[in-house]
matplotlib code that plots the C-alpha trace (Angstrom):
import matplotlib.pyplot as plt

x = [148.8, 150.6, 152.9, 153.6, 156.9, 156.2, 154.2, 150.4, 147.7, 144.3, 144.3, 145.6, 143.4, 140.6, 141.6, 143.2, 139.8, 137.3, 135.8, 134.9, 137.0, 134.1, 133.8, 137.9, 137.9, 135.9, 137.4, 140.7, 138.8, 138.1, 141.3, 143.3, 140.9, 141.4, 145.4, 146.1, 147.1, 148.6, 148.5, 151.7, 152.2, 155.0, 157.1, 156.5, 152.8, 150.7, 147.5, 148.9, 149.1, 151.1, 149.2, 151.5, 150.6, 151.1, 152.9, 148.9, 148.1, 150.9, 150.8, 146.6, 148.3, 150.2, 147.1, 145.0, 147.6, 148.3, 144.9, 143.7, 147.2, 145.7, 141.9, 143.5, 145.1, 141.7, 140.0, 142.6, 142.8, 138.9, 139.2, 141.8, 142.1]
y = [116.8, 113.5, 114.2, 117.8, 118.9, 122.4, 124.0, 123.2, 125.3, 125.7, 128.1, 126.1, 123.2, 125.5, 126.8, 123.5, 121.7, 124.8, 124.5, 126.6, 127.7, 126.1, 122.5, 122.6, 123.4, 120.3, 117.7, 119.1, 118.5, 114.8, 114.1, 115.0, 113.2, 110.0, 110.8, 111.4, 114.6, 117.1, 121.2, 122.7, 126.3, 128.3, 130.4, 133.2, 133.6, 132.2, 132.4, 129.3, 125.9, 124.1, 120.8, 117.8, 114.1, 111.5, 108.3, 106.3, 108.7, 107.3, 103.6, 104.3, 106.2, 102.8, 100.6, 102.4, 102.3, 98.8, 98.0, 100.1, 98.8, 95.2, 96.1, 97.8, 94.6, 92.2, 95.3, 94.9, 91.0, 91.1, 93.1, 91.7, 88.1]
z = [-31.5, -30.8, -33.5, -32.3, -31.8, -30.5, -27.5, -27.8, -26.2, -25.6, -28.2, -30.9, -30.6, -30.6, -34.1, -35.2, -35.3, -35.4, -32.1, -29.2, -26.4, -24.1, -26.3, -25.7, -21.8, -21.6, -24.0, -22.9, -18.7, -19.6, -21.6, -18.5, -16.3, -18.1, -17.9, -22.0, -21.4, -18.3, -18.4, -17.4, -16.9, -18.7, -16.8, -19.2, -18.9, -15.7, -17.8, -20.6, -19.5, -22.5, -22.9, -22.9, -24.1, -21.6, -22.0, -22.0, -24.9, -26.7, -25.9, -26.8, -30.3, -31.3, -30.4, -32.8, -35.8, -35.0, -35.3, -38.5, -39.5, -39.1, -40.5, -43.3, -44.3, -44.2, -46.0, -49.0, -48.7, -48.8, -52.3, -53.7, -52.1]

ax = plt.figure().add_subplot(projection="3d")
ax.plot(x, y, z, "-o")
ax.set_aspect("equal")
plt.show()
């Protein structure tokens, strides 16, 4: 989703990672809670809130490359010294 370049919904996480609509409502609840993402509506449909990534989610995104990027390393330096 953080590399997603088109409107996301419920919906599509739902299918994305085989879960149900109920395990979605509340990852989705606690994601916005903790301010990774917000719901917006569309003006086209009042039911869909579009589910954008916040600017935390993205700083949190280059935190975790940096540091598999960095574990990664030792792993190979460990194997192949």
């Amino acid at each position: 989703m953080l590399a997603q370049t088109e409107d996301v919904f419920q919906k599509d996480i739902e299918e994305e990672y085989s879960i149900r609509p109920s395990t979605a409502t509340e990852l989705l609840k606690q994601m916005e809670k903790n301010g990774l993402i917000t719901r917006e509506p569309v003006p086209y449909d009042n039911r869909l809130k579009r589910i954008a990534v916040t600017e935390k989610a993205l700083v949190y995104k280059e935190q975790v490359i940096d540091e598999l990027t960095a574990l990664e390393e030792i792993c190979l330096n460990k194997i192949f010294g």
